[in-house]
C-alpha positions in Angstrom: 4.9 21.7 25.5 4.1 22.5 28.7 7.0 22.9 31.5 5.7 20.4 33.9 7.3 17.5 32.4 4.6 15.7 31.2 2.4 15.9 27.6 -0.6 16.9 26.6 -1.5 13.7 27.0 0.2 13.2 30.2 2.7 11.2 29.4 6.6 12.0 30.9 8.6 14.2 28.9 12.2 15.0 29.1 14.3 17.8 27.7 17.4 18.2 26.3 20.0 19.8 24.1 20.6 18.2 20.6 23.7 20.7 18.3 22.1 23.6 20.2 18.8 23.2 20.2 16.4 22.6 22.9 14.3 19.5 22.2 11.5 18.3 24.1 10.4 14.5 23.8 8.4 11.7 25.6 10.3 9.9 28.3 12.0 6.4 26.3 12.8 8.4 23.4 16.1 7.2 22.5 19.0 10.2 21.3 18.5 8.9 17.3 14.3 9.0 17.4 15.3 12.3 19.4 17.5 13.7 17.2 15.0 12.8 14.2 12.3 15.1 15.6 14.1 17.7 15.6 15.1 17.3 12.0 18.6 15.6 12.4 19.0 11.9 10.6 21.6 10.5 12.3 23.5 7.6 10.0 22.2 4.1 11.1 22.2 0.2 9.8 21.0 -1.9 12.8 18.3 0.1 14.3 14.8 -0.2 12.7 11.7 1.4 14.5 10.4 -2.1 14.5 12.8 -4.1 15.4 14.7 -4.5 18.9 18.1 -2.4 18.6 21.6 -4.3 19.3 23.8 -1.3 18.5 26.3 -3.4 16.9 26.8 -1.1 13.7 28.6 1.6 15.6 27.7 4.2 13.3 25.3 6.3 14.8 27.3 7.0 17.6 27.6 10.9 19.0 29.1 13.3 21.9 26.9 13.5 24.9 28.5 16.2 27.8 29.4 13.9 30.5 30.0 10.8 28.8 33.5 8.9 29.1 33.4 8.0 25.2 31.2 8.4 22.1 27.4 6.6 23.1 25.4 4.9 20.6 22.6 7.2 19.7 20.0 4.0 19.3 20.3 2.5 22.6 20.9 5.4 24.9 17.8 7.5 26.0 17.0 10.7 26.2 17.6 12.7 29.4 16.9 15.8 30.9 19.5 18.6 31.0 21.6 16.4 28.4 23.8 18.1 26.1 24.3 16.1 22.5 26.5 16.7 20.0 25.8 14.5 16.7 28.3 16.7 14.3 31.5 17.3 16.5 34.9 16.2 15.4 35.1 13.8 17.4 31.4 12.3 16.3 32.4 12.7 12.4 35.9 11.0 13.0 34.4 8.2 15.0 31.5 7.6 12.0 34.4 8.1 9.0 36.4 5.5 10.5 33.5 2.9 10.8 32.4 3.9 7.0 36.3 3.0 6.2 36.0 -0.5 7.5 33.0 -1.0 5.9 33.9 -0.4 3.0 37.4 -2.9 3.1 35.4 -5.4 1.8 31.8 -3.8 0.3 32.2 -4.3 -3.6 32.4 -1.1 -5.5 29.5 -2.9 -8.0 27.0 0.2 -7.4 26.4 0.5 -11.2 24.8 -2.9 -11.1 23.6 -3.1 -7.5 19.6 -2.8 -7.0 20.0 -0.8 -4.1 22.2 2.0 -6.1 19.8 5.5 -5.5 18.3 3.7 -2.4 21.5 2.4 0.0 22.3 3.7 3.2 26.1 3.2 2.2 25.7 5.0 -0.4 24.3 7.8 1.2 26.4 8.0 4.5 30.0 7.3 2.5 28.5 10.2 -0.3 28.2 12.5 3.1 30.6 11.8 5.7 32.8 9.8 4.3 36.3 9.2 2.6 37.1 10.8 -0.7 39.8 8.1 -1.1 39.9 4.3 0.2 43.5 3.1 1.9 42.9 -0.2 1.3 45.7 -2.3 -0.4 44.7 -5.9 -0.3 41.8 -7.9 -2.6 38.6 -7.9 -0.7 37.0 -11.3 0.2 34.7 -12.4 -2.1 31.5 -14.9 -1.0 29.2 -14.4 -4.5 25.5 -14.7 -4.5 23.2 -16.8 -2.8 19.6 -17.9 -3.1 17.7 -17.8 0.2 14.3 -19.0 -1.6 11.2 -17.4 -2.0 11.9 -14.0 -3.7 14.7 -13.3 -2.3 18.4 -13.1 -3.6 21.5 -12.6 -0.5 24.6 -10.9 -2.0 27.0 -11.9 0.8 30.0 -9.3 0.0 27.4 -6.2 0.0 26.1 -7.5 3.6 27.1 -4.9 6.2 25.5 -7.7 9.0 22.9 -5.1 10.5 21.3 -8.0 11.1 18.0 -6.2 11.0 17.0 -9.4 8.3 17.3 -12.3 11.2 15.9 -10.2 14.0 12.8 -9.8 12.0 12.4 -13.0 11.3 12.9 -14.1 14.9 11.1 -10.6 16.3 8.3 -10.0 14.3 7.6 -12.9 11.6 8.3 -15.2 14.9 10.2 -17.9 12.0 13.8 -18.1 12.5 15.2 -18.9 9.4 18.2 -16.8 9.2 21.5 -16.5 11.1 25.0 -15.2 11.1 27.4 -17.8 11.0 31.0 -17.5 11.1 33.0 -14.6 12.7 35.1 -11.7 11.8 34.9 -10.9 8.0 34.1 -14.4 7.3 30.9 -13.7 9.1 27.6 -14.0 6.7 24.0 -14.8 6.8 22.6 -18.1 6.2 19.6 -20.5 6.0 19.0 -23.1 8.8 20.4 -26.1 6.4 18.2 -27.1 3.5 15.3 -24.8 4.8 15.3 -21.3 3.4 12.6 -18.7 3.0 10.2 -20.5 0.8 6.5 -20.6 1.9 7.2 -18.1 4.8 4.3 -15.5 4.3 6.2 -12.0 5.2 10.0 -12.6 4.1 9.8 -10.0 1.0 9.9 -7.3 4.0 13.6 -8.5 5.1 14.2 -6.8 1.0 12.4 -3.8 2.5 14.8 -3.2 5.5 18.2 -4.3 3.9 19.7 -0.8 4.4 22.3 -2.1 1.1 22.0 -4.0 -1.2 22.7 -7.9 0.3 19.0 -8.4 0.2 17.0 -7.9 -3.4 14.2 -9.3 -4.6 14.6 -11.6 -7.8 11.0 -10.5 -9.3 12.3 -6.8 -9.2 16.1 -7.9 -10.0 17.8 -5.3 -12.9 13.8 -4.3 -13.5 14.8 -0.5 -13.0 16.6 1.9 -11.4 15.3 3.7 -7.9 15.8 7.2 -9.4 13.8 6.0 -12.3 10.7 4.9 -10.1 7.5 7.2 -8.9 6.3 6.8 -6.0 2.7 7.1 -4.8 1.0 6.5 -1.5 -1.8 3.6 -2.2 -3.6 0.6 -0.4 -2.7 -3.0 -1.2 -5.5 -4.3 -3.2 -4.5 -8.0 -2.3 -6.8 -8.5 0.6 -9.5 -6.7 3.3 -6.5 -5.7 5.5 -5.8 -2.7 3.7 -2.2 -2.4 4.0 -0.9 0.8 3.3 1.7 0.5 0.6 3.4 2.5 -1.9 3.2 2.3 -5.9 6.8 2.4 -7.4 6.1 3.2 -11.3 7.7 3.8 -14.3 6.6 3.8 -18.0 2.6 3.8 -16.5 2.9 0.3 -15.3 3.7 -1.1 -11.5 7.0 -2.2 -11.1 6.7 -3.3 -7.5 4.8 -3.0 -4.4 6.3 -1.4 -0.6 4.8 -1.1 2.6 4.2 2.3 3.6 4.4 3.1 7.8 0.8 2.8 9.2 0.8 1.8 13.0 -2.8 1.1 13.4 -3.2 -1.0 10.3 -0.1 -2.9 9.4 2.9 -1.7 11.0 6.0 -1.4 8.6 5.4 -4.5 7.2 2.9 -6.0 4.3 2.4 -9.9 3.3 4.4 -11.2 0.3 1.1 -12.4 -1.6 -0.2 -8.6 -1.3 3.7 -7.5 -2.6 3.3 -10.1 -5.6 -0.3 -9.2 -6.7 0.2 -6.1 -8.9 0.7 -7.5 -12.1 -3.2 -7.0 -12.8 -2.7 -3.8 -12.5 -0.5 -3.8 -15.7 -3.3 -5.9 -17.1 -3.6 -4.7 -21.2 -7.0 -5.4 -23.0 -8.7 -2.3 -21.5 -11.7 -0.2 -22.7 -10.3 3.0 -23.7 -14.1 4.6 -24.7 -17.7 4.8 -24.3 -20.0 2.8 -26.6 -23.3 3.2 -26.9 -25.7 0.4 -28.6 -26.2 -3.2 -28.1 -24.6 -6.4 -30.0 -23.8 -4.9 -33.8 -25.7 -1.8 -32.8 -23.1 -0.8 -30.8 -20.7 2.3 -32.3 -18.4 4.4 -30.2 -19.8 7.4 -28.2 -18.1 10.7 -26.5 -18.8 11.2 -23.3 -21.7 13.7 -23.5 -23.4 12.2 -26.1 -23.2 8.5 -24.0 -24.2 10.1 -20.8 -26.8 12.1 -22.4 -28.3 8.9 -24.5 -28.2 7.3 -21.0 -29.5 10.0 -19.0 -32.5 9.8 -21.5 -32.9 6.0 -20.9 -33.0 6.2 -17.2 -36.2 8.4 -17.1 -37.7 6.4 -19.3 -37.2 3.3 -17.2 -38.1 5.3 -14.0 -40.0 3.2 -11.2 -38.1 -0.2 -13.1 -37.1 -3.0 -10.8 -33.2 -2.7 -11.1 -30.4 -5.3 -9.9 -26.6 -4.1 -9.2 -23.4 -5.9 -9.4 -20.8 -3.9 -7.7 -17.2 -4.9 -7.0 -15.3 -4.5 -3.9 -12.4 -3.6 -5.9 -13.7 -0.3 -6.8 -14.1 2.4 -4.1 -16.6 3.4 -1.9 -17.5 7.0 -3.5 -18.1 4.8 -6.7 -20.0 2.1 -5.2 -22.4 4.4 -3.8 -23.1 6.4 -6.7 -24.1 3.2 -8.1 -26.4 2.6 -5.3 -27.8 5.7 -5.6 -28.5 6.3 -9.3 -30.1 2.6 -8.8 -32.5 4.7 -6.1 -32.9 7.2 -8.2 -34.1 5.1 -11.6 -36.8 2.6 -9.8 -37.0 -0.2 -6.9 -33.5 -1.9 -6.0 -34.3 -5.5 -5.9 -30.7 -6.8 -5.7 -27.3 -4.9 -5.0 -24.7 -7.9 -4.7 -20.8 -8.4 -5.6 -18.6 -11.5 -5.7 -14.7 -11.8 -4.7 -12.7 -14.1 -4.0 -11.4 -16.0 -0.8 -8.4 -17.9 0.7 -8.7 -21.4 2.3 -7.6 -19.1 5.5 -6.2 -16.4 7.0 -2.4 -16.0 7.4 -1.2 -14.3 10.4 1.8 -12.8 11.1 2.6 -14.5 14.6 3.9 -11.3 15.7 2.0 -9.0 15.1 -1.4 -10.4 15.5 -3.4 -7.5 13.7 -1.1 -7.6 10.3 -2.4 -10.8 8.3 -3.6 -11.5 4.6 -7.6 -11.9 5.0 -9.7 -14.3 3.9 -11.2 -11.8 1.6 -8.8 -11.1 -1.6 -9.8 -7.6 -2.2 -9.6 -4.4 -0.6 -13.1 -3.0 -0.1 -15.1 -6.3 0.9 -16.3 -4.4 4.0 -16.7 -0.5 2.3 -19.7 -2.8 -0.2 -20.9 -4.5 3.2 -21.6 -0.7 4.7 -22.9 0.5 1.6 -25.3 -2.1 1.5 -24.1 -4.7 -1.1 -24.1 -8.3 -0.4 -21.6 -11.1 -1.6 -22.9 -13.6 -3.3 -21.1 -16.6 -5.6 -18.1 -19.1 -4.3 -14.9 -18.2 -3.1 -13.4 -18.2 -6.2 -15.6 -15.1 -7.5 -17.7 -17.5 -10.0 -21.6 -18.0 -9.7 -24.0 -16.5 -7.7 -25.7 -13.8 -10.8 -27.8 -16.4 -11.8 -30.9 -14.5 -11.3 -29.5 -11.1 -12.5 -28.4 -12.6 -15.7 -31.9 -13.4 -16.6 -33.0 -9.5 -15.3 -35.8 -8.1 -17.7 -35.2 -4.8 -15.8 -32.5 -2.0 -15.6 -29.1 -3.8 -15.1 -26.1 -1.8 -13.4 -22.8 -3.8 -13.7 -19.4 -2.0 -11.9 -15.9 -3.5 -12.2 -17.3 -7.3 -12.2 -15.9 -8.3 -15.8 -18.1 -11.3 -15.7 -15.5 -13.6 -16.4 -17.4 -17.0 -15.6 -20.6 -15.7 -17.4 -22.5 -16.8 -20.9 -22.7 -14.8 -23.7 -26.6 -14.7 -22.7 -26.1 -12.7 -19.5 -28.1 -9.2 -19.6 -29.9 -10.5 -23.0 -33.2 -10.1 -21.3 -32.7 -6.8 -19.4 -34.5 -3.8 -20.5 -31.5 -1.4 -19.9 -28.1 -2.7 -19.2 -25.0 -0.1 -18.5 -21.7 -2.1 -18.0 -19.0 -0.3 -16.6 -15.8 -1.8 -16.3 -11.8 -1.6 -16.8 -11.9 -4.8 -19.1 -14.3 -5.8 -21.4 -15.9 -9.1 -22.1 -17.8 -11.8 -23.8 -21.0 -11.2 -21.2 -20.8 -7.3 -21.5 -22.1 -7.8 -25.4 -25.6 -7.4 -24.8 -25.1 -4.2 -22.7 -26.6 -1.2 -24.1 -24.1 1.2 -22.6 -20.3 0.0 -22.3 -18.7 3.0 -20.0 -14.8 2.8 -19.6 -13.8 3.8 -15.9 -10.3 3.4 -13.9 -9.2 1.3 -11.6 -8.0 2.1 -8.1 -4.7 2.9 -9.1 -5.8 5.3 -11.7 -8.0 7.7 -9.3 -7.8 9.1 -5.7 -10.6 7.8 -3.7 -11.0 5.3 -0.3 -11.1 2.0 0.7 -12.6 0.2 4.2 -10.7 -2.6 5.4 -11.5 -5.3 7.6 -10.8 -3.0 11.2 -13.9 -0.5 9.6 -10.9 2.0 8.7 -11.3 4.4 5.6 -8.4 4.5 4.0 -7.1 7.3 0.9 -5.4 5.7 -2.1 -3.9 8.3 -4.7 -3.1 7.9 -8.6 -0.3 6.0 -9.7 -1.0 5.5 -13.3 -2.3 7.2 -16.2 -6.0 6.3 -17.1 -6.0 4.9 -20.5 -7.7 7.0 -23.1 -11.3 8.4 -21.9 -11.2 6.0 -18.8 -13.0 8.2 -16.1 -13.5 7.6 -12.3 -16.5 5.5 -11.9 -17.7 8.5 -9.2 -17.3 11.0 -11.7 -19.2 9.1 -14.2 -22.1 8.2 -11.7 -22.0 11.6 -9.9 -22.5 13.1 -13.4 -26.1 11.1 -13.7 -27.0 11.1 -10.3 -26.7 14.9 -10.6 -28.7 15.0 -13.5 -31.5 12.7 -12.3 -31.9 14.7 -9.2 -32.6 17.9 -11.2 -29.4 19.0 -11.8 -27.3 19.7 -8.1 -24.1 20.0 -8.5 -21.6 16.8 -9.2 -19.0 16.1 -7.8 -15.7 17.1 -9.5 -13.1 15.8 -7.2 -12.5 12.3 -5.3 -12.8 15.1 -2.0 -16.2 16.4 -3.2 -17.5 12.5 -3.8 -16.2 11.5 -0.2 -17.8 14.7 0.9 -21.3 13.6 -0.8 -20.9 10.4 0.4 -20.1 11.8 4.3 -23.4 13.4 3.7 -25.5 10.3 2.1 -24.4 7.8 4.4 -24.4 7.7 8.1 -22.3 5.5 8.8 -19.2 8.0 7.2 -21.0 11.0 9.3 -18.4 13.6 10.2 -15.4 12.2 8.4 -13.9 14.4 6.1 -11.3 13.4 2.9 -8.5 15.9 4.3 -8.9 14.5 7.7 -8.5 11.2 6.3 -5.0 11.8 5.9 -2.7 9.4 5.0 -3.4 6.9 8.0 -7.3 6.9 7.8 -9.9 7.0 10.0 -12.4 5.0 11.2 -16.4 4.7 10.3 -18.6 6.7 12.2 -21.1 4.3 12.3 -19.2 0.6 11.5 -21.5 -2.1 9.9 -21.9 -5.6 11.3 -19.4 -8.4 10.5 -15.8 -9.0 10.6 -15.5 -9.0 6.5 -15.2 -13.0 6.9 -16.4 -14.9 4.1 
């Protein structure tokens, strides 16, 4: 950091002393955010990095050289020449007191509590705590409440952070919630009869309960946090591309959480992308290749599939071919599709079909955090790759002239739902590959098993032209592959045998290469923000 004062960038920076180490920060830092950098977590309830901080929990309070009295590490900003001390006696009496009163009238119901392996209480009483309690007399009792919605209020586990009403005044700009009362008789509420039901973002007041007064009834006694693995993902719910995290257990999704992203969606994520992971879970899946169509169809391995396929495509080379993609399935997949389409004749049609909301819903305070009109995640990676929606907004329609194709016929995550058993009857070659099978996928002369998102690393591009990483969080179900893998297997072959990718970072890599418009990026750099297109393509990924 250079000694002038100022970044790199050249914002002011200040310097200062935190236990004995020199720190240097941007001017505004406050002594927590501080004390964070430079690898200290200082105890905290009512500060959030999104939210305004009141300092009314007391508890991250510490020793700064100067000061008449232990100052609020949240509220009071950095200096230079300040000397801090967040572990002095002084500091760690002033914290174990607050912990004590906490705790007069917290329930000891951790066994049973949602938030047990995840609370802040927890975690702070388990560190700098009391071994023992003093307290003599019953502790109140106020039961549970249902604040509508998906969302449960355990009043006697409330710490009143308040970090649940200020983000619902602050951020969701609905005020729905409150303190009323005073003292220990002090709880939160609803405004009368009107609780949290039909407000679009209130599952993220669950998110930033730092105990467990706030739970979520769909995830209520479902499992334990200690029990859950976690993997870094995008919401598959709409174009927005929130970054979230996949909590897991026993291969299926348990529940959904936003994961920190400041250019995309803040700390926050809708509650109809949080609910929308039960498809994921979906059984019924293909589990194997087949080769053959109608009642000539017998299972196939992999090499024997991809070689009988292989086969067929130079037979049908200079074909008119049609493609249905699906902007649920990444970009390195979708443009191996496009290309081995290239590579076997003349692509007549490259289309998908998703679905749409009425509208877009906006998160009042945060105007770039919304759930899109588009209900899936890649709407606008198919647009750059050249695929084009057709159908309603309800994903149906719009294949009527592919399902009569007499050509080659390349179908990728669509399961063709709304189509007749007819569909593909006429098509010299049809390869379905898919995560589900169906009724429409009978007359296909290849049936290819391939993963979904959450099964695979690859990317997404949302709505803002960002590329966006998503990593495994399940484990594909029997010879499921990667649809890139699959398709960078052919594609490899039908170009005289270069080298296929084996990796989602050598796919991206091919696809940097193919495709101008993802010039220069590179998978690592990626990272776990994204980045965005080199080269965006037109629209706003509107319906």
């Amino acid at each position: 950091m250079p000694d002038n004062g100022r970044s790199p960038a050249g914002a002011a920076t200040v310097t200062l002393t935190i236990d004995d180490r020199e720190v240097t920060v941007p001017k505004g830092t406050s002594l927590l955010e501080a004390a964070a950098l430079q690898g200290t977590a200082l105890p905290h309830y009512c500060y959030h990095p999104g939210l305004s901080a009141p300092a009314q929990c007391r508890i991250c309070l510490v020793e700064v050289e100067g000061a008449p009295k232990l100052q609020p590490s949240c509220v009071t900003m950095a200096q230079d020449g300040q000397v801090v001390k967040t572990d002095s006696p002084e500091a760690l009496k002033m914290r174990k007191g607050v912990l004590e009163f906490y705790l007069v009238n917290h329930p000891l119901d951790c066994p049973i509590c949602d938030m047990s392996g995840e609370c802040k209480l927890q975690d702070y009483v388990f560190a700098e705590g009391r071994e023992h309690g003093r307290g003599r007399e019953p502790k109140r009792v106020f039961g549970r409440d249902d604040f509508g919605g998906d969302v449960l209020y355990y009043g006697d586990r409330c710490v009143m952070c308040t970090r649940c009403v200020r983000f619902m005044d602050e951020v969701a700009r609905d005020s729905r919630l409150t303190v009323v009362e005073r003292g220990s008789r002090a709880v939160i509420d609803t405004f009368f009869d009107e609780g949290l039901e039909g407000a679009s973002f209130a599952g993220n007041v669950v998110d930033i309960c730092p105990v467990g007064a706030l739970v979520s009834k769909d995830f209520l006694h479902k499992a334990r946090a200690w029990d859950l693995d976690s993997t870094p993902s995008v919401c598959p719910g709409c174009s927005q591309g929130c970054n979230i995290e996949l909590h897991t257990r026993d291969n299926l999704v348990q529940r959904l959480k936003p994961r920190e992203n400041a250019e995309v969606n803040g700390h926050w994520m809708c509650d109809f992308g949080r609910a929308n992971y039960e498809g994921l879970n979906r059984g019924g899946r293909l589990e194997a290749p087949a080769a053959g169509r109608g009642a000539k169809r017998r299972p196939a391995g992999w090499d024997e599939a991809l070689g009988q396929l292989f086969a067929r495509l130079q037979a049908a080379a200079g074909a008119d071919v049609k493609i249905v993609g699906s902007a649920e399935w990444s970009c390195e997949g979708l443009a191996a599709l496009a290309a081995v389409g290239a590579e076997t004749g003349e692509v007549s049609a490259r289309v998908f079909r998703s679905r749409c909301a009425a509208d877009e819903d906006r998160l009042p305070g945060f105007p770039a955090l919304a759930r899109r009109r588009d209900l899936a995640p890649n709407v606008d990676g198919a647009r750059t790759l050249g695929f084009s929606r057709v159908g309603g907004e309800d994903a149906a329609g719009g294949l009527e002239e592919v399902a009569a194709h007499d050509g080659v016929l390349f179908v990728l995550g669509d399961d063709l739902a709304d189509q007749e058993a007819a569909f593909g009857e006429a098509a010299s070659l049809f390869v379905y590959m898919g995560a589900h099978g169906s009724e429409a996928a009978a007359n296909a002369d290849f049936v290819l098993p391939v993963t979904t998102f959450a099964e695979q690393e690859g990317t997404f591009v949302n709505v803002q032209q960002r590329v966006q990483r998503f990593w495994p969080g399940l484990r594909a179900p029997g010879e499921a592959r990667p649809a890139w893998l699959v398709l960078g297997a052919l594609l490899a072959a039908l170009r005289g045998g270069e080298a296929a990718p084996a990796s989602a970072a050598a796919a991206f890599s091919w696809l940097a290469g193919e495709r101008a418009a993802f010039a220069g990026l590179s998978y690592e750099g990626l990272g776990a923000e994204g980045a965005p297109l080199a080269a965006p393509a037109g629209g706003n990924g509107a319906a």
